[in-house]
C-alpha positions as CSV (number, residue, x, y, z in Angstrom):
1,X,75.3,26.2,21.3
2,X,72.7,24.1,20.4
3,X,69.0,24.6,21.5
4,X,66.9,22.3,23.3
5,X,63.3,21.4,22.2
6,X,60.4,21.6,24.4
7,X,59.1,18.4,25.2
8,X,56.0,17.3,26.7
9,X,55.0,14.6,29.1
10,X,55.0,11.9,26.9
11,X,58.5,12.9,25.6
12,X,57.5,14.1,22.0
13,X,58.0,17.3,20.7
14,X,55.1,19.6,21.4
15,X,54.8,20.3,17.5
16,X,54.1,17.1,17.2
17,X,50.5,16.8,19.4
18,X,49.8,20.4,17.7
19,X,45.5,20.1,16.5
20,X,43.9,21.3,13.0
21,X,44.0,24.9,12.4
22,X,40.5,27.0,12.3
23,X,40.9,27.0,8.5
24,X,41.8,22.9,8.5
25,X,38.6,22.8,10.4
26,X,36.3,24.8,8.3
27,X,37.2,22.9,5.0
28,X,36.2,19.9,6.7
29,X,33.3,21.1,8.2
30,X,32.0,22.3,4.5
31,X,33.0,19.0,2.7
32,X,31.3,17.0,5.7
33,X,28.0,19.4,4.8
34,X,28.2,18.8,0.9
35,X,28.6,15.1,1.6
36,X,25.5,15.1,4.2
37,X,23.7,17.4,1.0
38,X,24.1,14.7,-1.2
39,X,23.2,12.0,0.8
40,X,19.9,13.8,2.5
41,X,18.8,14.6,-1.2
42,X,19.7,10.9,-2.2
43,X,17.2,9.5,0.6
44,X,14.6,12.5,-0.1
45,X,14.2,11.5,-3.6
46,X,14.1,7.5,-2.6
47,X,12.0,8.3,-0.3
48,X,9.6,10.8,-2.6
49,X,9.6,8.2,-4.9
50,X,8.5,5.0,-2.2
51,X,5.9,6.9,-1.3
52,X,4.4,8.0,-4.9
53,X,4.8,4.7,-5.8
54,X,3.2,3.2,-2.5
55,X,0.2,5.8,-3.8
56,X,0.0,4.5,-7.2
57,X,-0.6,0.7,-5.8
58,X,-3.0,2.2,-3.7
59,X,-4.7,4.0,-6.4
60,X,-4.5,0.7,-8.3
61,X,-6.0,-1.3,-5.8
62,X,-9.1,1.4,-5.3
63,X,-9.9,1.1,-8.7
64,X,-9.9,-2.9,-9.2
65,X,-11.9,-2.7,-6.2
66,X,-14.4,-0.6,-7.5
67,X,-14.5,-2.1,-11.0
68,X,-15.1,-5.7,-9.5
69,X,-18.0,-4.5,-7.3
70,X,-19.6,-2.5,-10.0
71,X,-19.3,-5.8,-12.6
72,X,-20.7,-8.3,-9.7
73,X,-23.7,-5.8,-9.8
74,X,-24.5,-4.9,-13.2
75,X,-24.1,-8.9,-14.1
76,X,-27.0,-9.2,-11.8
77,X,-29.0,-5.9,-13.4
78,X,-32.5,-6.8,-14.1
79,X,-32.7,-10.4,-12.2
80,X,-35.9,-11.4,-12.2
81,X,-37.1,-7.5,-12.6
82,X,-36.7,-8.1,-16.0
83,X,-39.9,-10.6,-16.5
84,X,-42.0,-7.0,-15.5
85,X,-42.8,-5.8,-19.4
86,X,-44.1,-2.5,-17.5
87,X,-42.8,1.3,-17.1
88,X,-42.1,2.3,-13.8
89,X,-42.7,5.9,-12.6
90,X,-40.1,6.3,-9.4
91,X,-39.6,8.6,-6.9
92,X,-35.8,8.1,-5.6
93,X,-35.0,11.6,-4.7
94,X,-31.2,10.8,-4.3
95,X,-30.5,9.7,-7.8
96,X,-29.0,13.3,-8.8
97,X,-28.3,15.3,-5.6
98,X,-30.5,17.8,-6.0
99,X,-34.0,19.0,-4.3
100,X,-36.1,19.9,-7.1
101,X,-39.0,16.7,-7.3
102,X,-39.4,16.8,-10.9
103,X,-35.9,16.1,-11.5
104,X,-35.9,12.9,-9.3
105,X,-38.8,10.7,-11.0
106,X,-37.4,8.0,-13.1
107,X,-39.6,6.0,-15.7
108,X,-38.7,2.7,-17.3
109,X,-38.4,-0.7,-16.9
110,X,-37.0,-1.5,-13.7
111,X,-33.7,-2.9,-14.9
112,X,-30.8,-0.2,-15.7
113,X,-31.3,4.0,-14.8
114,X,-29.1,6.1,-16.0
115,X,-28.1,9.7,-14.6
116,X,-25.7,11.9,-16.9
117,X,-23.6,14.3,-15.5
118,X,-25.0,14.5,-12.2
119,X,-24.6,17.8,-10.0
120,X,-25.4,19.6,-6.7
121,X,-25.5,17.9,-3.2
122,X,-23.1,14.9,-2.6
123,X,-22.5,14.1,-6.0
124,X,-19.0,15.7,-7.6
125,X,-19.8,17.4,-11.0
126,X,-19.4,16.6,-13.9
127,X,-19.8,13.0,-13.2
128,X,-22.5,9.7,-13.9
129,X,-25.2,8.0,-11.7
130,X,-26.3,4.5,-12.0
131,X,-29.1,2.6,-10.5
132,X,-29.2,-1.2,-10.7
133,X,-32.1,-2.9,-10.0
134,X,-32.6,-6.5,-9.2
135,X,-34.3,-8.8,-7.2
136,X,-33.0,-10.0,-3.5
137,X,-31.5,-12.8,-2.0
138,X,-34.9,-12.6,0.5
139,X,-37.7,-14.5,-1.6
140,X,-40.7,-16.5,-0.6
141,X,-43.0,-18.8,-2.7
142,X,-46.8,-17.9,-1.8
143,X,-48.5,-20.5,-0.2
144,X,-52.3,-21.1,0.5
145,X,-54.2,-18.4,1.4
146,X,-51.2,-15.8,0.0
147,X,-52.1,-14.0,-3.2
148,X,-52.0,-10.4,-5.2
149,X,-54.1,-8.9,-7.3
150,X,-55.3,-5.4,-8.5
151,X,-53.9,-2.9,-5.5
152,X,-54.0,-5.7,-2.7
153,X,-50.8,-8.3,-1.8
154,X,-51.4,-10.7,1.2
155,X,-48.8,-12.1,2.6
156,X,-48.8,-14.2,6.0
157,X,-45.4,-12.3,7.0
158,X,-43.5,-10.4,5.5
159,X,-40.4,-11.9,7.0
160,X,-39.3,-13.4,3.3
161,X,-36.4,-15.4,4.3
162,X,-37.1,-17.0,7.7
163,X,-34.9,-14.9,9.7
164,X,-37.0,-13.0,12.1
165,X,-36.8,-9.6,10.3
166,X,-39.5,-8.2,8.0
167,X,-38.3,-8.0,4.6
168,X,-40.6,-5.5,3.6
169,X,-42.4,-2.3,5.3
170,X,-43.4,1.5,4.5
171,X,-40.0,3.1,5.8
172,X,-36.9,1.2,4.7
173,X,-37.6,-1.8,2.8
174,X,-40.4,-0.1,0.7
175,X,-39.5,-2.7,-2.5
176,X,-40.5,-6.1,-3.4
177,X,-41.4,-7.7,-6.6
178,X,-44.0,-10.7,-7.5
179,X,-43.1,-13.1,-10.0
180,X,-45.3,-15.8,-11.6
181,X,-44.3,-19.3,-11.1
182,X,-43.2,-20.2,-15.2
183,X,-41.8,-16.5,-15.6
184,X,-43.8,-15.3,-17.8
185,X,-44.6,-12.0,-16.2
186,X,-43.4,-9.8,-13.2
187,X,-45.0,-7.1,-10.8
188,X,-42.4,-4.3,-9.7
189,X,-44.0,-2.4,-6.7
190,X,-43.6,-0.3,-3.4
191,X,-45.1,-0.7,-0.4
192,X,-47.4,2.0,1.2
193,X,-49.0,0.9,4.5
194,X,-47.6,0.3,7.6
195,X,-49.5,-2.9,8.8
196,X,-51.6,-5.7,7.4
197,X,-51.6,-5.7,3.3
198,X,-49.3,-4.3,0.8
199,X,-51.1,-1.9,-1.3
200,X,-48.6,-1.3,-4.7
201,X,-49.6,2.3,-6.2
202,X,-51.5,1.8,-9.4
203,X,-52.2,-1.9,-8.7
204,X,-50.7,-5.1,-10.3
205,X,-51.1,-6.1,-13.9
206,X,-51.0,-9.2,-12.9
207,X,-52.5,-12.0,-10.3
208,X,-50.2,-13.9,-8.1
209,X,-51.5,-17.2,-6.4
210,X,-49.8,-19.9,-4.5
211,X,-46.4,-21.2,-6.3
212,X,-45.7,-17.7,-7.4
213,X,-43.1,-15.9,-5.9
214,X,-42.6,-12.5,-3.7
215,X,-39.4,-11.1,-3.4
216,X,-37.7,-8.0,-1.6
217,X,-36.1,-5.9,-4.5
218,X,-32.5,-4.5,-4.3
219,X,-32.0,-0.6,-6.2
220,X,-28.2,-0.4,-6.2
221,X,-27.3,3.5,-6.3
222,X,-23.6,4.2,-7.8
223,X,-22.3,7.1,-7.6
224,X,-18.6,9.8,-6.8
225,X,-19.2,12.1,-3.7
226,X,-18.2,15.4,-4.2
227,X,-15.3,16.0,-1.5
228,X,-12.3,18.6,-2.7
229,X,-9.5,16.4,-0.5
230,X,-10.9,12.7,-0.9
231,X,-13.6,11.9,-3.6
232,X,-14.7,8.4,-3.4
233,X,-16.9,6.3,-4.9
234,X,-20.4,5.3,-2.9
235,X,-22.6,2.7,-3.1
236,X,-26.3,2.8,-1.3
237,X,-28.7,0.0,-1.8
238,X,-32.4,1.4,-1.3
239,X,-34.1,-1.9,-1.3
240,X,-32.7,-2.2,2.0
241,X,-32.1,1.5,3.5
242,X,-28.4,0.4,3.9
243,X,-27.1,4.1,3.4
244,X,-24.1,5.1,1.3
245,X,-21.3,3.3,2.2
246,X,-17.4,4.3,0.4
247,X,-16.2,1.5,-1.4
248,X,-13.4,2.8,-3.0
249,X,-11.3,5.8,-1.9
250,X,-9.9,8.4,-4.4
251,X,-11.8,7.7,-7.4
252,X,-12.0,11.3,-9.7
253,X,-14.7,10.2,-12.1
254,X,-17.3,8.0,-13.1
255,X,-18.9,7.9,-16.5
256,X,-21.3,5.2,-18.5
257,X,-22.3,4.1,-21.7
258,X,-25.0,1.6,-23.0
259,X,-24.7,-1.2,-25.7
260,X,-28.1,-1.5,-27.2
261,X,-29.4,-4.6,-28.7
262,X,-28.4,-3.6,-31.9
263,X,-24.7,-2.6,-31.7
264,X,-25.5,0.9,-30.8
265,X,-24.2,2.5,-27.9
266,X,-26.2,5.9,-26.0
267,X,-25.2,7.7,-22.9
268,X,-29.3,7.5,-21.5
269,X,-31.3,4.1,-22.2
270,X,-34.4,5.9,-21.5
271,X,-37.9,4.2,-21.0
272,X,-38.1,1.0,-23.5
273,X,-34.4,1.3,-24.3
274,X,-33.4,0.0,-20.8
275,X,-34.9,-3.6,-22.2
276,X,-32.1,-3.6,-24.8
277,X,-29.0,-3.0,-23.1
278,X,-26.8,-6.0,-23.7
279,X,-24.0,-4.2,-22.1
280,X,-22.2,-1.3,-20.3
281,X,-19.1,0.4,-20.7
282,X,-17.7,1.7,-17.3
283,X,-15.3,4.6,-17.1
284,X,-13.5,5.5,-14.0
285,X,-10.4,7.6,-12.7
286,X,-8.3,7.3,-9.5
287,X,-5.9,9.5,-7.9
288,X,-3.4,9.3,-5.6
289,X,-4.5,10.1,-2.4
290,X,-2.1,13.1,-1.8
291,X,-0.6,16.0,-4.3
292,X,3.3,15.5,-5.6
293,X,5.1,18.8,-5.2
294,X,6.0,20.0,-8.5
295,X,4.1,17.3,-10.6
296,X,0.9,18.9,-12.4
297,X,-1.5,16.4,-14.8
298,X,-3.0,18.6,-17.3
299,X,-3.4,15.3,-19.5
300,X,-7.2,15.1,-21.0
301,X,-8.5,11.7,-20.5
302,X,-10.8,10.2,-23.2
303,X,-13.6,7.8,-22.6
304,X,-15.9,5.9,-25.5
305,X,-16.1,7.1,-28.8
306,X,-18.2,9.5,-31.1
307,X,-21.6,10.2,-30.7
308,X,-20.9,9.4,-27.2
309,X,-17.0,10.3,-26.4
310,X,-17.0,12.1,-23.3
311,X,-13.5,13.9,-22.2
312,X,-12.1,15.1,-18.7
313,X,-9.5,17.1,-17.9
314,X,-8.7,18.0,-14.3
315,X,-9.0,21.3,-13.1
316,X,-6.9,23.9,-11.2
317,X,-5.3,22.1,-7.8
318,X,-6.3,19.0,-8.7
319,X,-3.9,18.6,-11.2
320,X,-1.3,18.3,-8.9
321,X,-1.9,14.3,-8.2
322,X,-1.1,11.3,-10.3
323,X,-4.0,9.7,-11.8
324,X,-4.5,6.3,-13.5
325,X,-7.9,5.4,-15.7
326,X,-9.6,1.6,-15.7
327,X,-12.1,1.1,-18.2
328,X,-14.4,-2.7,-18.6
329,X,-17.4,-3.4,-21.2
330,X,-19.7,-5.6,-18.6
331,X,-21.9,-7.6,-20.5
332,X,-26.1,-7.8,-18.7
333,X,-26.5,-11.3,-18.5
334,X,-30.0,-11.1,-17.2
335,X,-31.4,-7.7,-19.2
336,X,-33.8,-9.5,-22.6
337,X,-34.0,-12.5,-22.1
């Protein structure tokens, strides 16, 4: 006798509308997981790699920033500061982060300072300073009954511009500079009283009279703040108490050196030396702003050349981010002329 099949609503055999088996079930869960692998560790390293790369533009960026800022200011070094024939004795106790006085008085003409391998507060070790000095936009030609001479400048305000703020006091625009009318000499001084005249410590070498000139001085402070996470790259103008202010983020190092007049180049234009810088070699390192897992820079970086080379590999942790070096020769188009 022949046996009947069992059947099911729809009038197929039931074998038919069997499922998968456990086992049919568990291959495909464990080739669906290798696939899903694959693909998760295709976008993880697409993804690893955008964002490096979006780091390195960044990077990029910070330092063309930084290198266009620092050449707009050293073209300008010595503008109109560099008619003063005098050394300067200066007192700008921020110049290389520590607290000891004697370390912070600078003397030379006030055009170009140099700081070497600065250390202590702020400043990140290891790297430069540079000061900048120039005179300001705010300038006003001495009229009647203005005038300077030995430890005494009278000025009828000392709002230089016209704008309705004083240019020049004893607290945060301590600064200024006289010029004589044909340029043939210039007065670098501070101010030291609160009210009425200007009295400039150790008195003028020369006399100013109407048609000569009296302007606020800018002293441009460059330098890399020491911060383990972030270092950046500050800039603080004392000539007008601005403060520091970050002007480009993720910058490792900062280094200098001077092209003297006659083809030489030092790391420290001290005292009369500062008159014959023609121009300056600038040195500086980004990083990205985050570590790469697994990457690790133990690369030694080389800036100028012998008697003056200077070389900087990075240390412990931090060699864990990508770095990129930018290097310009600026010439001083206002330092001997």
């Amino acid at each position: 006798m022949q046996k009947s099949r069992t059947r099911n609503d729809s009038g197929l055999p039931a074998r038919s509308m069997a499922g998968f088996t456990i086992i049919e079930l568990l291959v495909a869960m464990a080739l669906g997981m290798v696939i899903l692998a694959g693909l998760f560790r295709t976008f993880k390293v697409q993804h690893d790699s955008y964002v490096i790369q979006d780091q390195v533009s960044a990077m990029q960026q910070n330092l063309r920033a930084a290198m266009h800022l620092i050449t707009r200011d050293l073209q300008m070094a010595g503008y109109y500061t560099n008619f003063d024939r005098n050394n300067r004795q200066l007192d700008w106790n921020d110049l290389d982060g520590d607290s000891n006085p004697s370390n912070n008085t600078e003397t030379g003409r006030p055009l170009i300072f140099a700081v070497n391998n600065a250390s202590g507060g702020d400043i990140k070790g290891g790297t430069d300073v540079i000061v900048i000095v120039k005179a300001g936009s705010e300038g006003h030609t001495l009229t009647s009954g203005e005038g300077a001479s030995g430890g005494v400048i009278a000025l009828s305000s000392r709002d230089l511009d016209g704008d309705g703020t004083a240019d020049l006091n004893n607290t945060s625009k301590t600064f200024g500079l006289l010029v004589k009318e044909d340029l043939s000499f210039a007065d670098f001084f501070q101010v030291d009283s609160a009210s009425g005249s200007i009295n400039p410590p150790g008195g003028l070498v020369e006399n100013y009279t109407s048609g000569d000139t009296v302007f606020r001085t800018d002293i441009i402070i460059y330098r890399v703040r020491a911060d383990a996470t972030h270092p950046c790259l500050e800039r603080k103008n004392l000539g007008n108490d601005s403060g520091y202010q970050v002007i480009a983020e993720n910058i490792d190092y900062l280094k200098f050196r001077y092209q003297l007049n006659d083809g030489t180049w030092t790391r420290n234009p001290t005292g009369n030396d500062a008159r014959r810088v023609r121009a300056v070699e600038v040195f500086l390192i980004g990083r990205t702003a985050f570590p790469q897992r697994g990457y690790s820079d133990t690369s030694t970086y080389t800036f100028g050349s012998e008697p003056t080379v200077q070389n900087y590999t990075p240390p412990g942790n931090d060699q864990r981010y990508r770095r990129k070096t930018m290097t310009s020769v600026i010439k001083t188009r206002n330092i001997g002329l």
